[in-house]
Each structure stands twice: as C-alpha cells, then as structure tokens.
C-alpha positions as CSV (number, residue, x, y, z in Angstrom):
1,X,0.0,0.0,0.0
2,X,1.3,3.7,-0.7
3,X,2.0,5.9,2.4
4,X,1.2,9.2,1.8
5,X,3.0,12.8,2.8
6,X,1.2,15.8,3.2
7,X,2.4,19.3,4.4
8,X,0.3,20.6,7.5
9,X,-1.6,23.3,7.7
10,X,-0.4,26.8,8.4
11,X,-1.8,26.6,12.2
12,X,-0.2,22.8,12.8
13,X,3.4,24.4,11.8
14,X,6.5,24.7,15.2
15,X,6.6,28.7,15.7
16,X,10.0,28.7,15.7
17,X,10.0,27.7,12.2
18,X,8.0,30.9,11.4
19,X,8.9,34.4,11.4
20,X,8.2,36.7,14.3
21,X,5.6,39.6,12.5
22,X,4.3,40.5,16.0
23,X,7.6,42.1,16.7
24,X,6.2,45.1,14.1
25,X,2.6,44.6,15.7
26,X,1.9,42.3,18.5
27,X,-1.4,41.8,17.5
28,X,-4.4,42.3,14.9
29,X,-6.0,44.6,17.3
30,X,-2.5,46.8,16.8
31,X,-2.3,46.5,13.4
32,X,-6.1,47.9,13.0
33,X,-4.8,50.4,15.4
34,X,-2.1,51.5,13.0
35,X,-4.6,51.7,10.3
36,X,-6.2,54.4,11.9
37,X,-3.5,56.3,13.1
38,X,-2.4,55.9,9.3
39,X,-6.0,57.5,7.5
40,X,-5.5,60.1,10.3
41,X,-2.3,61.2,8.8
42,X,-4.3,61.9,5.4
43,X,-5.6,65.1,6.1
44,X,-2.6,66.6,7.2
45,X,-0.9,66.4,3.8
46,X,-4.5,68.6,2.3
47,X,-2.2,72.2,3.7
48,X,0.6,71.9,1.6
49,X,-0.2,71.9,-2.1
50,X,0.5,75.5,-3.2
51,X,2.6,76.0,-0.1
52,X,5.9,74.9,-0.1
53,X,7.4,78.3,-0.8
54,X,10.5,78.2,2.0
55,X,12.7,75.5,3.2
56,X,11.1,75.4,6.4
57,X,7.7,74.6,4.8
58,X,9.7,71.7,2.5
59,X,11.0,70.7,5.8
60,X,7.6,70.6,7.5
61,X,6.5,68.1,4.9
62,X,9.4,65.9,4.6
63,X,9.1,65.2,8.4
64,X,5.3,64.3,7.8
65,X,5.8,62.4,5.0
66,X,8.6,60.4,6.2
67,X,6.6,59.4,9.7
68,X,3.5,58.0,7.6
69,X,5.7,56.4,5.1
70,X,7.2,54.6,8.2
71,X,4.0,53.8,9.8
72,X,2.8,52.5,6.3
73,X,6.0,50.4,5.6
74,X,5.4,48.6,8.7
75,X,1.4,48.3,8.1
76,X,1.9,46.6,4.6
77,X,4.6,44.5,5.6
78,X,2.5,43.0,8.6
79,X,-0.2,42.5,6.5
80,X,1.4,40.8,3.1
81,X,3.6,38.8,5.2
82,X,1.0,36.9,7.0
83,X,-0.7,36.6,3.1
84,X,2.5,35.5,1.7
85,X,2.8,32.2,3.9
86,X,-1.0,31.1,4.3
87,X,-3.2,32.8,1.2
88,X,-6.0,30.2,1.9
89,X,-6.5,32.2,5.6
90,X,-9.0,35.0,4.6
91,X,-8.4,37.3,7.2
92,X,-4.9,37.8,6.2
93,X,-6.3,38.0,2.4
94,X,-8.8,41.2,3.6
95,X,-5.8,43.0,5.4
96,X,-3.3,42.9,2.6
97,X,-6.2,44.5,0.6
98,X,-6.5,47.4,3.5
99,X,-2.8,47.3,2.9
100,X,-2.9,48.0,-0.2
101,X,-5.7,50.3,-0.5
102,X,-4.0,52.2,2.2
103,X,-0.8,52.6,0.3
104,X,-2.6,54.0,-2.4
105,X,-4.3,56.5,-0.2
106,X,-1.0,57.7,1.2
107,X,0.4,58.2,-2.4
108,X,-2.3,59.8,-3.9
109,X,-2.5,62.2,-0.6
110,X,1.8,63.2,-1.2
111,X,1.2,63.0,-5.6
112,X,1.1,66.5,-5.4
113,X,4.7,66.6,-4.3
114,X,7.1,65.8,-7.1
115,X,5.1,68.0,-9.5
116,X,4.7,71.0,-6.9
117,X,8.8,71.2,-7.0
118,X,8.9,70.9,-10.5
119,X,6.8,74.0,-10.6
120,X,9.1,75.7,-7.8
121,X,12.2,75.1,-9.7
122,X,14.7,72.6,-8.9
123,X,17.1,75.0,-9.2
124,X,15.5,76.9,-6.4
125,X,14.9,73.7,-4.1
126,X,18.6,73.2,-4.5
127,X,19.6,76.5,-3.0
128,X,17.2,75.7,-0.2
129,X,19.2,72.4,0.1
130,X,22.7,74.0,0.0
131,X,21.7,76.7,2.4
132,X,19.6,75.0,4.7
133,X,21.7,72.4,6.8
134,X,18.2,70.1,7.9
135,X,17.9,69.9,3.8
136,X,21.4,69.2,2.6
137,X,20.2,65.1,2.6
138,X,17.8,65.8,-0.3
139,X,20.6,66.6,-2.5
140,X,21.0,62.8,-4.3
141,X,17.4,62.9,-4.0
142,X,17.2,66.6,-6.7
143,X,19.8,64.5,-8.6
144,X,17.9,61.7,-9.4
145,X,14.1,63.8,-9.5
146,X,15.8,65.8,-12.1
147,X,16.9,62.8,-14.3
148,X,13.1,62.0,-14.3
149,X,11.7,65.6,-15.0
150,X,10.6,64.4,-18.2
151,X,8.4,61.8,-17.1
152,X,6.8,63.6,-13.8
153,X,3.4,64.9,-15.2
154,X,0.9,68.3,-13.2
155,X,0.0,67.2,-10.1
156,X,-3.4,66.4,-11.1
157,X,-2.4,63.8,-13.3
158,X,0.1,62.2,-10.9
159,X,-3.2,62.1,-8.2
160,X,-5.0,59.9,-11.0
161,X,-1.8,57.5,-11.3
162,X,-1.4,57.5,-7.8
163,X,-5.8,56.7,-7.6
164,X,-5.1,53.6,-9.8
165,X,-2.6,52.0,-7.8
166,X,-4.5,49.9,-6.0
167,X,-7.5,48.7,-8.2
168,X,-4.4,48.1,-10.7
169,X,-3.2,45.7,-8.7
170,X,-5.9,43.2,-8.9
171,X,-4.2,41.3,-12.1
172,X,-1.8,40.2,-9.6
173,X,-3.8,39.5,-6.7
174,X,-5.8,37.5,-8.7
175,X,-2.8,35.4,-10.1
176,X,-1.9,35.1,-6.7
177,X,-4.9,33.9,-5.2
178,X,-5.2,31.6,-8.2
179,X,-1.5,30.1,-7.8
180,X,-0.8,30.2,-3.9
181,X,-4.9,29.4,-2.5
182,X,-7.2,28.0,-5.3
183,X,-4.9,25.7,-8.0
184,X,-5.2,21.6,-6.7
185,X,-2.2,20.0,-7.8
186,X,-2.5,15.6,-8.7
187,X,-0.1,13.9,-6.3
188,X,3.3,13.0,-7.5
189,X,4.4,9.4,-6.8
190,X,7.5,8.1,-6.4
191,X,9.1,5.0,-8.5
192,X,8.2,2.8,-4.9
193,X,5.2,4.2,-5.2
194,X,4.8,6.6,-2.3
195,X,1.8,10.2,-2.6
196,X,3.2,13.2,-2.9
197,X,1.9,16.3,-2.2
198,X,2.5,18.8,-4.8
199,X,2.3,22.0,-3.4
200,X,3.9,25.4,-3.9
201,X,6.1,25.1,-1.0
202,X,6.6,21.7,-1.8
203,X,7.7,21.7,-5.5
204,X,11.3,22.7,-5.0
205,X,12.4,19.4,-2.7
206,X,10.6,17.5,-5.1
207,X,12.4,18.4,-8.1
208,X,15.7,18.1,-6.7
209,X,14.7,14.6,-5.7
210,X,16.8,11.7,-6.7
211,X,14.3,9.6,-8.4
212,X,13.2,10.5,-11.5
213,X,9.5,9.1,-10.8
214,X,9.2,11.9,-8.2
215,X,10.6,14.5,-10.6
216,X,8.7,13.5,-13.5
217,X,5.2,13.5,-11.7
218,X,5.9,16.4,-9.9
219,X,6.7,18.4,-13.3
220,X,4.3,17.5,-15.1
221,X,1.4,17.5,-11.7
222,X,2.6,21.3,-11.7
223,X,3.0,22.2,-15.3
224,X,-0.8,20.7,-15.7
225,X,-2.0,22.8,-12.6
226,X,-1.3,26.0,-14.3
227,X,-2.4,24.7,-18.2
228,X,-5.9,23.9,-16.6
229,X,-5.7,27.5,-15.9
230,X,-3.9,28.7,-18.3
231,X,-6.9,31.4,-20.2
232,X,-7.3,32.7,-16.4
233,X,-3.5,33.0,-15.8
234,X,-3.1,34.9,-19.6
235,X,-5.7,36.8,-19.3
236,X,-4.7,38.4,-16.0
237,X,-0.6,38.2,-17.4
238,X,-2.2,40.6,-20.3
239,X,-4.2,42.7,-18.4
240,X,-0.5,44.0,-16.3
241,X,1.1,44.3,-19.4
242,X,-1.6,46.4,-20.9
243,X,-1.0,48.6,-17.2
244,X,2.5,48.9,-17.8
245,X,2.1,50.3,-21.2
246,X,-0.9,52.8,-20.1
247,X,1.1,54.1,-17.8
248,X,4.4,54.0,-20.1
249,X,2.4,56.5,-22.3
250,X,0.9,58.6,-19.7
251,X,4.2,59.6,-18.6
252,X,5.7,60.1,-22.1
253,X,8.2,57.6,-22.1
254,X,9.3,55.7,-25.5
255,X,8.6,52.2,-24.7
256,X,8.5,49.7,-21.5
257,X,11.3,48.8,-21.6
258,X,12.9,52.4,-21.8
259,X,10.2,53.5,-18.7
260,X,11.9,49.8,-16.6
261,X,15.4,51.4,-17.2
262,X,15.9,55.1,-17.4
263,X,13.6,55.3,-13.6
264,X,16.8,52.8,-12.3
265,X,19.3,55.2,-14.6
266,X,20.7,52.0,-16.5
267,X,21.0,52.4,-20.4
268,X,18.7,50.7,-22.9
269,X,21.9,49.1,-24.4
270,X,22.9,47.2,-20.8
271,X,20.0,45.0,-21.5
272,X,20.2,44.4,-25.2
273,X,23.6,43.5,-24.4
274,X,23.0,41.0,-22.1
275,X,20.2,39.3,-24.3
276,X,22.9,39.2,-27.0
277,X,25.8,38.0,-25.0
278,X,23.2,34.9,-23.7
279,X,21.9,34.0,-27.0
280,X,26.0,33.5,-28.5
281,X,26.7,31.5,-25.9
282,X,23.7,29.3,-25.9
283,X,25.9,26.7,-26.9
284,X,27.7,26.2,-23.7
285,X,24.5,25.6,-22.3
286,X,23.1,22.5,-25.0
287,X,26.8,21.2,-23.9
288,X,26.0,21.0,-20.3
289,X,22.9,19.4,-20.8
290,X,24.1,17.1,-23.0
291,X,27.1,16.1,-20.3
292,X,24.5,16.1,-17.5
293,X,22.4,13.3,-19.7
294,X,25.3,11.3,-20.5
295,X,26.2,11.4,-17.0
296,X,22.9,10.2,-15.2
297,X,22.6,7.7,-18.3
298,X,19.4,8.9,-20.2
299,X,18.4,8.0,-23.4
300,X,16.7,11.4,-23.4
301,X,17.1,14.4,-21.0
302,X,13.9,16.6,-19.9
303,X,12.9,19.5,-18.2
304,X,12.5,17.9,-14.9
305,X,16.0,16.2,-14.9
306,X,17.4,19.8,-14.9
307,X,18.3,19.3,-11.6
308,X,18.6,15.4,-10.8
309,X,21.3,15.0,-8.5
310,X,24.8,13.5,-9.8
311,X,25.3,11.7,-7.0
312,X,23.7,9.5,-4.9
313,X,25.1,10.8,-1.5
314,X,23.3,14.2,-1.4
315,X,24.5,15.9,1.8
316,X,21.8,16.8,4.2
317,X,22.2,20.4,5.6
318,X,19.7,21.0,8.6
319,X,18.9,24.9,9.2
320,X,21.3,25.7,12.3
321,X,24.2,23.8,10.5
322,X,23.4,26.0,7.2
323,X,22.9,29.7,9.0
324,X,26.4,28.3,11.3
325,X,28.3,27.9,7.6
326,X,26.8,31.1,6.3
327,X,28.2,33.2,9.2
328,X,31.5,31.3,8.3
329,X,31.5,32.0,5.2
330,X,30.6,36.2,5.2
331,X,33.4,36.2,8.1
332,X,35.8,38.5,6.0
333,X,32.6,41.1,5.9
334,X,33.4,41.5,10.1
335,X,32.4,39.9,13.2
336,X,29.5,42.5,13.4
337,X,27.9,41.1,10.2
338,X,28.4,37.6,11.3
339,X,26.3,38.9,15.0
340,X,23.6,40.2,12.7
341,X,23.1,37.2,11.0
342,X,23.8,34.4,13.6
343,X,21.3,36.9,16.0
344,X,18.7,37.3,13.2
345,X,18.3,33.3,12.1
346,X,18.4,31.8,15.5
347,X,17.3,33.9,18.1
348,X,15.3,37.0,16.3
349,X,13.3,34.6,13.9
350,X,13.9,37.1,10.6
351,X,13.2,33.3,8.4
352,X,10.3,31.7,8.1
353,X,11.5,28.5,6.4
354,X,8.8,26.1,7.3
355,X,5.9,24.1,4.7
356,X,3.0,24.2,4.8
357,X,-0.3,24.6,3.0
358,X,-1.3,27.7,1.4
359,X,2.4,29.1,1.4
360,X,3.7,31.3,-1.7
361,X,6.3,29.7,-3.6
362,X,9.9,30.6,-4.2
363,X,11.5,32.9,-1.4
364,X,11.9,36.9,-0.5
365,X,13.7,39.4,1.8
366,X,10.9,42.0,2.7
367,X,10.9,44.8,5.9
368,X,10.8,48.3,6.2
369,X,12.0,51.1,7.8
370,X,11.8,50.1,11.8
371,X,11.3,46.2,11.1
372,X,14.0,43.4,11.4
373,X,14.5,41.9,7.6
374,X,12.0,38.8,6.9
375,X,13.3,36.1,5.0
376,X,10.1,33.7,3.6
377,X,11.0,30.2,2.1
378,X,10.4,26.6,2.5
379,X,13.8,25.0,4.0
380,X,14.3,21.7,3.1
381,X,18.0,20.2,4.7
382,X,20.0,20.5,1.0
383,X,22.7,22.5,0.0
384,X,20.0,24.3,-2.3
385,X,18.6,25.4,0.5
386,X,21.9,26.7,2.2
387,X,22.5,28.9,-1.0
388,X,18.9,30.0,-1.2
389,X,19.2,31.5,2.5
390,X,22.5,33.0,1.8
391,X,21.2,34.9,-0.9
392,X,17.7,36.3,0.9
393,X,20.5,37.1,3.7
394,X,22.5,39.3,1.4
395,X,19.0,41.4,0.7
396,X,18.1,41.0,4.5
397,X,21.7,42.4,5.6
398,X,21.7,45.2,2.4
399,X,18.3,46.3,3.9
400,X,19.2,45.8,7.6
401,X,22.5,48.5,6.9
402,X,20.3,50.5,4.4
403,X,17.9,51.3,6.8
404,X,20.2,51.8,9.8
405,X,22.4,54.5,8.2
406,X,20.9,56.3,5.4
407,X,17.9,58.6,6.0
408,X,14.3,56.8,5.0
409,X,14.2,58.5,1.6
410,X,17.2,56.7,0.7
411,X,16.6,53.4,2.8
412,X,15.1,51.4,-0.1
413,X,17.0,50.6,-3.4
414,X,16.7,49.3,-7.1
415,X,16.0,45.7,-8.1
416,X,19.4,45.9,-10.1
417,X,21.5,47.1,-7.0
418,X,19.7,44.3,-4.7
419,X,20.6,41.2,-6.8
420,X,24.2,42.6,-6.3
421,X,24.0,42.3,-2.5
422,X,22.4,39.1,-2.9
423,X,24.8,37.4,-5.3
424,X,27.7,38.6,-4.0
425,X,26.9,36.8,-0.1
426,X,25.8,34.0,-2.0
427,X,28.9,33.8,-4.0
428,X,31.2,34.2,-1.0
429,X,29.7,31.5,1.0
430,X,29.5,29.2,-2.1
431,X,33.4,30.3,-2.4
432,X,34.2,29.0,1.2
433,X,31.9,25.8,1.6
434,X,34.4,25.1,-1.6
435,X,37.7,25.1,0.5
436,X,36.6,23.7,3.5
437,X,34.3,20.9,2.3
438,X,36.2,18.4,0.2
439,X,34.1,15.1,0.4
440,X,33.5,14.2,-3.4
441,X,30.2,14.1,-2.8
442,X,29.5,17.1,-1.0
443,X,32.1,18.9,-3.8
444,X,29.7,17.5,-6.3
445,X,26.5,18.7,-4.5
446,X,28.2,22.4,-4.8
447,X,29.0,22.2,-8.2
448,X,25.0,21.1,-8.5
449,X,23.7,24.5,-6.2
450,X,26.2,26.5,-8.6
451,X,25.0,25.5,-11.8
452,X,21.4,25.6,-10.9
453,X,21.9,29.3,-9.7
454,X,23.9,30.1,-13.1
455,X,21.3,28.2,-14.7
456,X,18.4,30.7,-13.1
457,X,20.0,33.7,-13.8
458,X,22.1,33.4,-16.9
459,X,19.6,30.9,-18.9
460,X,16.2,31.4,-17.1
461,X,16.4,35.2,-16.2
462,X,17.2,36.5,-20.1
463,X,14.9,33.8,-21.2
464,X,11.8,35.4,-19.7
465,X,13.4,39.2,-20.0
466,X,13.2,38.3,-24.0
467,X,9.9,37.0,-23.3
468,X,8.6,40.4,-21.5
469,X,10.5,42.8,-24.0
470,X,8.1,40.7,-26.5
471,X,4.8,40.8,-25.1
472,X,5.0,44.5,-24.1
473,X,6.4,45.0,-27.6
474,X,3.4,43.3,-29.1
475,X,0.7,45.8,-26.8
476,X,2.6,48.7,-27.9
477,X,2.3,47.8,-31.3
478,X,-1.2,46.6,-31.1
479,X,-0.8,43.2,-31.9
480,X,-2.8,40.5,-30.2
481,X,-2.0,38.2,-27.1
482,X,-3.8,35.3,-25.9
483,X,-2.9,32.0,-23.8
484,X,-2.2,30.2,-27.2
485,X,0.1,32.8,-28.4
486,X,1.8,33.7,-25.1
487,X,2.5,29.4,-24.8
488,X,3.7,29.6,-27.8
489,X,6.2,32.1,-27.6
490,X,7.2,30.7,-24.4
491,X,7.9,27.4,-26.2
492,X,9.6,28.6,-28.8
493,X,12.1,30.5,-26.3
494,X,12.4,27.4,-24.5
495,X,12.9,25.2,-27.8
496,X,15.9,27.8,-28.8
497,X,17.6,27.9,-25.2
498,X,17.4,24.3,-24.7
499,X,18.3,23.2,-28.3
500,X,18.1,19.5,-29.1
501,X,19.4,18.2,-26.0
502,X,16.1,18.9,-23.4
C-alpha cells in the first residue's frame, strides 16, 4: 500500500519555524490600530499643495511624510507577510487588501509633491538644500528627480496615477490567489510508489529529488496545474502588461522597456547587451545538458531532470548547520555582520523556512523602515537550500544597513542594486563551503547548487526578460495576445535555449 506525505496546515506548523511579525505589531487589534493612526495622517498632507514656498515649509512636509511612510511600511509588511505564507486564511487575504488600498491612499494624498517642485524650480529647491543644513540630505534625491523631470506629469495627473494604484493591482492579486490558494495539484508518486503532495512550498524538494518518478510526476502535476488554468493566468498576465504600457504613455516615455530602465538610470543598451551575450553563448548551455544526460545515463534528457542529482550521497544540511556555515563563510565582511546574522536566524526569527499549506512559492527578503528583515522560504535540509538563505540574507543584511544608516528617503534601493547584494553573499559562502568541504560528494553537491543558480540567472532570467521585452512590444504595437500565443512564444524561447538536448 502507498504511504502518503502531506504538508500541515499553516496553524499545525512549530513557531520557531516561522517568522516573528508580531515584533512590528503584537497583535491584529495593533495592526487595525495603525490603520487608523495611518488614515488620520491623510488630512494633514491637504495644507501643503501651493505651499511649499520656504525650506522650512519643505522641511515641514518631509518630516510628515517620512513618519506615515514609516508607519505605512510597517502596516503593509504586517499584513502581506502573513498573506504570503497562508493565502487560503482569509483574514490575512482582507488586510493585505486594507494594505494595499491604504498605500494608495497615502500616495495619492503626497502626488502632489514631485510635480509642486517641478513647478518651484529645482534649481531653487537646491539653493534651499545647499543653504539650509536640515535639507542638505535631499541633495541625491534633486539629482535623481531631475533625471526623471521628463516623465513627472501636473500634479493632477500624478493624483489619478497615484488613484489607480490599487485597483491596478488586482491582475496580480488574482494570479496570486489563483496560484498560492485555489490551484489543486494531482499527487506526485515516487518509482516505490509513495503520494506526494504537490504544493507550492513543496515543488522545489521534489524536483531536486533523486528519483526520477518523483521529478517526472511532480513536473508534469505542476506544469498541468497552471495549463488547466492557463486562459485565467493569460488573461490576468495581459491585463498587467496592458498597465504597464498605459502608464508608459501617460508619462511620455518611448517604450517599457525604456520607462523599466531610465527610472533605475541604467541604459537601454545594458539590456540588449546581455540578451545578446546569452543568446552567442547558448551553446555552452546545450553542452552542459548534453554532459549532464550522459552522465545520469538517459536515453533522453527533460525539463524535470534539470536538476537530478549527480550523486547518490546528497548531503543533508539541517537549518542551524546551514545559518552556522553562512556566518562562516561572510566572516571577511566582520564579526559585526556575522552577529547580525547568527542573531537574526536563530534567536530574532527574521526566516520563516517552514511548509506548509497555502504558502507562496519561491523565497523573498521583505521589511521596512523600523522592522527586522524577513526572510520567507520553504527550507528543506539541501545545499540548495543553504545557498537560497544565503542569498535572501544578502537582501536581509543590504536592507538591515540601508535602513540603519541612510535617511528613510534613501533606505530602499533598485531591483538591479539588490541582486548585487544578494549574489555577491551567495557567491562568498559558495566560495568557502568550496575550501573547506572536500568530500566528493559534498564537492559534487556544490557544483549542483552552482550551476542551478547560473542556470536561473544566466539561462532562465534572459529567457523570460526576452519574453517580457516581447509581449509588451506586441501591446505597444497593437498586436494581439492570448494564452495560445503567449505558450507559444514561451515554447519557442524554451525550444531555442534548450536546443536539441532537453
């Protein structure tokens, strides 16, 4: 008879598994609390509009500004964390909408701001700032607002956009719902056998597994999940793109993909050139699948054997061991660092690593201006694992010394800064389990983790950027989309990265 293994529900799961959100509010009833305190901050911002003729006036709002935008920080992040590991609990699902509708409130209170300077002059803002000693901060701040002067619209216009944040946002909290609370995966079964559960949370482990029964039924349990939804999931994937370019062309920018750069200050050409470098060497790639198929002994190689372990002896890593080799590993950053991190994994509970029901998949650093970092992932004792919390750690520990010493304007960063940060601790712990761990086996298992990280960011990552610069292309030009078209562009992206060999 099959034995079956099912992840427990979000309540049945050890707390010290989980993250600690009530250290931002310790309970609903707070939360709720800071709602209020948040929608009485609204008003306040109704004075200034037509005002902020003198630096002490600028100063005023700053200071207002900066208190709700902390306040808020800490009200969404209570609220989409608790959402982000149990969507199937529908409390959490109603306050990440208050969140949300909140946030849009706030922005469409301050919209008034960016345009009000342009008005000013930021010429004469910058004397203010030179002048003024409480304003000499904002000066990187005039820099950057006066590389996007182009694209900042009147101040009644930037009210709408700010207005459309929120019911905008339904595409994806549809997908999400859809993905991380609704979708019923089949069971995978193993070659002996054995019921699977096929979950979100779950899907990594099972991939990685050993036998190729597991990984086979897994693949295609999952891939079928989404294809059963698949006119649901495109429509709401074409409904965001159709956003993106709306607002592209409210704010007078060329394209999507020129709005995506120029607001991060990174040419057009970095990308093209990266999409051109991937696609000459796409013939590294077909070689390493066709090695990895001769070595495992298939007669053909698939999707799901991506990352079939080369070795029978695949080294378990349980959490305290892994967060232990991490600190080891970042050691040349300082012993203060290593505190951080040792202090935020076991004792402060920044990680929740646990699985269970209803959890989002994949993994994210998150936090805000007076919150610890929060890690979310599923932990699952493998090396993959180890590398997975190494790189959330090297957003939680960017964040953690972004916030601590640069003003709250300046606390947050790019998406193209961040994955720097996050490599680069990933890199340097990879880089040090390599000298100190030399059982073949365990050398083999890091040569695995390595190339399945290359493999998501130098093979998946331009894959789909090719895929986005297409479909956003195709809105702007007015051509059509639909889930037959967007699957088959997918495939054929997939057909030309993976060449003959998958």
């Amino acid at each position: 008879m099959s034995k079956s293994k099912f992840l427990p529900s979000r309540s049945e799961v050890p707390i010290e598994e989980t993250w600690d959100l009530e250290s931002i509010f310790p309970t609903p009833a707070d939360w709720e609390k800071a709602g209020k305190e948040l929608a009485e901050y609204l008003p306040r911002f109704a004075s200034y509009p037509g005002n902020l003729k003198n630096p002490a006036m600028l100063l005023e709002y700053l200071q207002l500004a900066e208190e709700a935008g902390i306040l808020a920080g800490k009200y969404m992040n209570y609220a989409s964390n608790y959402y982000a590991v149990d969507s199937t609990n529908q409390e959490s699902a109603a306050r990440v909408g208050q969140a949300r509708s909140m946030g849009a409130r706030l922005a469409t209170a301050t919209s008034f701001f960016e345009p009000e300077l342009m008005t000013l002059g930021l010429d004469v803002v910058e004397e203010w700032v030179n002048t003024k000693p409480e304003l000499s901060y904002l000066k990187h701040a005039l820099d950057k607002l006066s590389r996007k002067k182009a694209y900042v619209r009147s101040g009644e216009v930037e009210e709408v956009l700010a207005m459309t944040m929120d019911p905008f946002n339904g595409p994806r909290s549809v997908a999400s719902a859809l993905k991380n609370a609704d979708m019923v995966f089949k069971p995978a079964f193993s070659s002996a056998g054995e019921e699977l559960e096929v979950r979100q949370s779950s899907l990594s482990s099972l991939i990685n597994n050993p036998d190729r029964e597991t990984r086979r039924t897994a693949w295609e349990s999952y891939s079928d999940g989404y294809l059963a939804f698949k006119n649901t999931l495109s429509a709401s994937y074409i409904s965001s793109v159709k956003q993106d370019v709306f607002k592209v062309r409210v704010r007078n920018y060329k394209s999507s993909l020129h709005a995506n750069m120029e607001t991060d200050g990174i040419p057009i050409e970095v990308y093209h050139t990266l999409l051109e470098v991937f696609r000459k060497n796409l013939s590294v790639w077909h070689r390493y699948w066709r090695l990895r198929r001769e070595i495992l002994d298939y007669e053909k190689f698939h999707v799901y054997d991506i990352k079939a372990p080369l070795s029978n002896a695949n080294p378990v890593v349980p959490f305290k061991q892994a967060v232990e080799w991490i600190c080891e590993g970042v050691s040349p950053l300082g012993e203060e660092v290593v505190e951080v991190i040792r202090r935020g994994c076991l004792e402060e509970r920044w990680v929740d690593r646990v699985r269970n029901k209803g959890k989002s998949s994949g993994a994210f650093s998150s936090g805000s201006h007076g919150t610890n970092p929060f890690i979310m992932m599923s932990y699952n004792d493998s090396i993959f694992s180890l590398s997975t919390l190494a790189h959330e750690l090297g957003h939680s520990i960017h964040s953690y010394y972004s916030r601590l010493n640069q003003p709250y304007i300046y606390g947050s960063y790019t998406l193209f800064e961040a994955e720097v940060a996050s490599n680069f601790i990933q890199a340097i712990v990879r880089d040090y389990m390599f000298k100190t761990q030399l059982d073949r086996d365990f050398q083999i298992a890091l040569i695995e983790e390595a190339m399945s990280n290359f493999h998501r960011y130098y093979f998946i990552m331009p894959t789909l950027a090719i895929f986005e610069l297409e479909t956003h292309t195709r809105v702007e030009e007015g051509k059509p989309l639909s889930a037959e078209i967007l699957n088959g562009l997918m495939a054929d992206l997939f057909k030309e990265g993976y060449g003959n060999e998958v």
